[in-house]
N, C-alpha and C positions, 0 to 999 in steps of 0.2 A: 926477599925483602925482610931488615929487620925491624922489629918492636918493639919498642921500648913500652912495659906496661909495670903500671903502678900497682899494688895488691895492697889490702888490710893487713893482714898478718900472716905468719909462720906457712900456716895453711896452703896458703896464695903460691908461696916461695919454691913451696915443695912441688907444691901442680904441676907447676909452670915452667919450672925453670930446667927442666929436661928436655922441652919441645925446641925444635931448632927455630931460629928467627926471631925466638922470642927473652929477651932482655927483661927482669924482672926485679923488681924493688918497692919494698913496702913505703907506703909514704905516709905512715902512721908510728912512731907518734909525731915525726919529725919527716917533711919531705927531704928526701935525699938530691946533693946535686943535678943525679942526673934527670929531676924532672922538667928540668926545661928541654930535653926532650921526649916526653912522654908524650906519645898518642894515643893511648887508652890505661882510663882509669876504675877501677873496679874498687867499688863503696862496697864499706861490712853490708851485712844484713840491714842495721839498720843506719838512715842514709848520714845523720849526726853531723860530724865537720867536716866528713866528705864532700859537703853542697857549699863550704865555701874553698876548695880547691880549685873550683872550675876556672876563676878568673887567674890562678897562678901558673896555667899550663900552657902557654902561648900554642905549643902545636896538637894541644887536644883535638880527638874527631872524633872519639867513640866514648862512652858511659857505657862499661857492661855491668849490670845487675847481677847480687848473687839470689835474686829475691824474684819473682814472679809480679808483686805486686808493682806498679810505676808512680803513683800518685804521688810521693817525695821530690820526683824527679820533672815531671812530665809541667811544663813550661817555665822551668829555670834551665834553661839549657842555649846557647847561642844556634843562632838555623846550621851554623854549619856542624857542629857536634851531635852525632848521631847517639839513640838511645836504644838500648838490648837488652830486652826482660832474658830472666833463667828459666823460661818455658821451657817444660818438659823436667825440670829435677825434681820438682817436690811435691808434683800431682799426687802421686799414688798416695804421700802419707798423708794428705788434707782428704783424698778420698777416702781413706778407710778411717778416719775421725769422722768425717760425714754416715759413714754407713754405721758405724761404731754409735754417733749420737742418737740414728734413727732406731737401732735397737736398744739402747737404752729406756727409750721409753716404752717401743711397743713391745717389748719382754719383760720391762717393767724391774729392771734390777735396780734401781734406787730402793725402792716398796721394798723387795725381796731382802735388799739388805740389811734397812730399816729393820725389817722383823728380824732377822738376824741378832741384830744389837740386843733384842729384846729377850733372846730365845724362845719366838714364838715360830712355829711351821704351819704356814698358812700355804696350801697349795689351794691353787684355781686357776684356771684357764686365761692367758695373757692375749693380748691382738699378735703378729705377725707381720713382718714386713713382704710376705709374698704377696704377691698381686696386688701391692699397693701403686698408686700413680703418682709416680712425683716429678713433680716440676724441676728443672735445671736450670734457672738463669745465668749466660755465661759457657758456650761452645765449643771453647779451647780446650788447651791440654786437660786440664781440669774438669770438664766438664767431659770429655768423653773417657776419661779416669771413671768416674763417676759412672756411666750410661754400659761400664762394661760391671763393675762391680754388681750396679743393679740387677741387669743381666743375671747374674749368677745367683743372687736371690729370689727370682722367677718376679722381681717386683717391673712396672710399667715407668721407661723415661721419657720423656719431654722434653727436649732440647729447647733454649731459645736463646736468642743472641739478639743484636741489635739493629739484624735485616735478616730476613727469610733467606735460606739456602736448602741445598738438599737435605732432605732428611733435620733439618734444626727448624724451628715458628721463628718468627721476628716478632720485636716488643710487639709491635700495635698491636697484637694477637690477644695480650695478656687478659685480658676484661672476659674477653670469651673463654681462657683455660685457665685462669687460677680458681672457678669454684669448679671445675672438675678435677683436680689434684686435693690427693691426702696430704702432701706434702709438698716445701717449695725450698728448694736447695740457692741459697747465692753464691756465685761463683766468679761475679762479673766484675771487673774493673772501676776504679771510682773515679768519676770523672763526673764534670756537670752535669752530662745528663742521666748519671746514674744517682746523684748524689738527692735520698730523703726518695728514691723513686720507691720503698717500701714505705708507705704515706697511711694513711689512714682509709682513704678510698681503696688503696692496693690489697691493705691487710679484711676491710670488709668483703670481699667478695671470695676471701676463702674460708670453705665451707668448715661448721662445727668441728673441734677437736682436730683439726689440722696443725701442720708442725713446721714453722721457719727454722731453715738452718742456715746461721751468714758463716758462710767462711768466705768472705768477699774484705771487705772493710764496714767499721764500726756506721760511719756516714752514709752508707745504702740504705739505712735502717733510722724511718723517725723511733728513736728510743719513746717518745712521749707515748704516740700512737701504741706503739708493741705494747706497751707498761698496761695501757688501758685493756687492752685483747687479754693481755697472761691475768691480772686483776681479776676481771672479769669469771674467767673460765675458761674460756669459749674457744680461745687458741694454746698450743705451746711454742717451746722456743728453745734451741742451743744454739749458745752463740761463745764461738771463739773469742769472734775481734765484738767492740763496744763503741759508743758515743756518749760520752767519754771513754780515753783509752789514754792509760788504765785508768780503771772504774774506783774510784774515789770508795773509800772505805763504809761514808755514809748515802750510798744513791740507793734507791728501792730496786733496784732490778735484782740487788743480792738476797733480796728477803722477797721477791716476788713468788705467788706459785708458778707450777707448771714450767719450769728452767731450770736447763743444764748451760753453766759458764765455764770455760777454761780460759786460761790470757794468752790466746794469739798463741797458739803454740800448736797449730791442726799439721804445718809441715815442718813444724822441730821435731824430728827422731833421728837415732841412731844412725849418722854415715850422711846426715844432711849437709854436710860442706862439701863431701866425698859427689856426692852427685854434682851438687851446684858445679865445681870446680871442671867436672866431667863437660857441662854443657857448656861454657864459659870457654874452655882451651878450644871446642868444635867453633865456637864463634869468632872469637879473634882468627884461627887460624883461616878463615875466611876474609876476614876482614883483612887480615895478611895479603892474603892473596887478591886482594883487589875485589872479590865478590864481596853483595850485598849479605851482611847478617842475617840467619831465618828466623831469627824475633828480637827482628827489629820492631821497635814501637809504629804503629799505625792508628792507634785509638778505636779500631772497632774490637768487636767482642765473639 
């Protein structure tokens, strides 16, 4: 069976256009004739004038993502055109920005560099992220990204996802384990029922000097609530993504204490199309072959 699939740019051309059955053409800046036959189309990173191609494709059936995240996508879509997050390419680098945030603070190199600037040498005794307990909202690739890395810091994971399975909690768990975690990692997909689920009752019930890290979406996270916590003292926070995204020049979260911000950039590193593009060619050529996609969208977590 052939392909006909649409790609962003350059990138796309190159992946693709070696693999047999598959017919490949950028439909950026300009869609190319041949997209009225196109049955799968693959948006940049981010989803932009991608999301209005859908109704120009008469024989679309598949959206493959080069992004893990789906909220851009997920109910702008016709029932028959199928939706394919890039699970599995860009865990690792959103992991180790997650493991990378949590030693930030409990080794304390902002402080450390701080005195730097100053030429002062202030050595003292820092916390550790071994034997800490942190929480993982969020099960998936990313999340057992995560639960291996910790691993290898002797530190404690907690899986959860959005129904209890092996070895992972389900939400309704939450109430009983976020004041026994040091730390609470988001991981999980935005979708109504994730969306402000880090609320102000959420954020009370973990315990002093505990540390949120969203690398989920900005919308997981009531901003008002967090602003009061980090204020306060009482908790911290690095956070990738924001509510607002991006974070307007004059919002307090940039002058808050206790925060670490980067802009959405936990799985931008070196060789990130080089993956995406990897996971993408395994999917279509399924979808080739008549088999169901293995991340396909399903909405759980």
């Amino acid at each position: 069976m052939t392909v006909t699939v649409l790609v962003p740019d350059e990138h796309g051309i190159q992946a693709l256009s070696g693999i047999d059955g598959f017919r490949v053409f950028r439909h950026w800046p300009d869609l190319p004739p041949e997209a009225e036959d196109a049955e799968v189309l693959i948006p940049d990173f981010i989803a932009g004038a991608a999301l209005d191609l859908v109704d120009r494709l008469p024989k679309l059936r598949l959206v493959q993502l080069l992004t893990t995240g789906a909220d851009a996508w997920t109910g702008r879509l016709p029932e028959h055109v199928m939706l394919s997050t890039c699970r599995g390419a860009h865990g690792g680098s959103s992991a180790e920005w997650a493991v990378g945030a949590l030693l930030t603070f409990y080794r304390e190199f902002a402080e450390f560099d701080a005195a730097r600037k100053l030429r002062k040498w202030t050595p003292h005794t820092t916390d550790t992220l071994q034997d800490k307990r942190i929480l993982v909202i969020g099960a998936g690739d990313l999340g057992q990204q995560l639960r291996r890395r910790f691993d290898a810091f002797d530190a404690h994971t907690t899986l959860v996802a959005s129904r209890a399975r092996d070895g992972v909690r389900g939400v309704d768990e939450l109430p009983a384990l976020l004041p026994e975690h040091d730390a609470v990692v988001l991981v999980m997909p935005l979708t109504e029922a994730t969306t402000r689920m880090v609320d102000r009752k959420f954020l009370s019930l973990l315990p002093d000097g505990a540390i949120v890290v969203n690398a989920a979406r900005g919308p997981v996270v009531d901003t008002e609530a967090l602003l009061a916590e980090l204020t306060s003292g009482r908790l911290r926070a690095a956070l990738d993504v924001t509510d607002p995204e991006p974070l307007p020049a004059d919002h307090p979260l940039w002058t808050a204490p206790n925060i670490i911000i980067t802009p959405h950039v936990a799985g931008n590193s070196a060789g990130h199309r080089a993956r995406a593009y990897r996971v993408v060619a395994a999917e279509i050529a399924r979808f080739a072959a008549g088999e169901t996609p293995l991340n396909l969208l399903r909405g759980a977590y």
